[in-house]
C-alpha angles and dihedrals in degrees: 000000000000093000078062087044097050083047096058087046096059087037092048085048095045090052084051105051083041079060099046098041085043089056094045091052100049081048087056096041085050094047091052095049094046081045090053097046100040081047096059099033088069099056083056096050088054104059097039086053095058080039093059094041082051095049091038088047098045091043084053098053077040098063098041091048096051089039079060104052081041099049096236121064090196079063085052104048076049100060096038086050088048085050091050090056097049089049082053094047095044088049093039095052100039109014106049103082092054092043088048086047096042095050090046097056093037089062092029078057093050088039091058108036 
């Protein structure tokens, strides 16, 4: 009897430590996929920050340089701040559902690598 008893101890210890060392494992996976994706996602950040100073700094120059051919740069930074909202509206309207989907299989891809 106590040769059955000693056998469902070390079984018992065995699932235990199978539990524990599971569980560690799946920390560790989840910690290298949140590390993979935070990892790319700065490069990224990156480029479209210098990406959005470039685009900032050029409407600027833009808008003064079309106030100017108006006669008026409040008349410039009018019309470069109209073309912005049609370029919104157009990628609002027919662009949303393929960004949405670009940018979810582009993370579900670095989720599941």
């Amino acid at each position: 009897m106590d040769d059955k008893v000693n056998m469902f101890e070390a079984l018992y210890e065995r699932a235990v430590d199978y539990g524990k060392t599971s569980l560690e494992l799946t920390k560790l996976k989840t910690i290298e996929k949140a590390t993979n994706v935070v990892s790319s996602f700065i490069p990224f950040s990156i480029v479209f920050l210098l990406f959005t100073f470039f685009i900032l700094f050029l409407t600027i120059g833009m808008a003064f340089v079309i106030g100017d051919i108006m006669g008026n740069v409040a008349y410039g930074f009018f019309i470069v701040a109209g073309f912005y909202c049609i370029i919104g509206l157009v990628t609002h309207f027919f662009f949303h559902a393929r960004l949405k989907r670009f940018f979810g299989n582009y993370v579900l891809k670095l989720l599941l690598k």
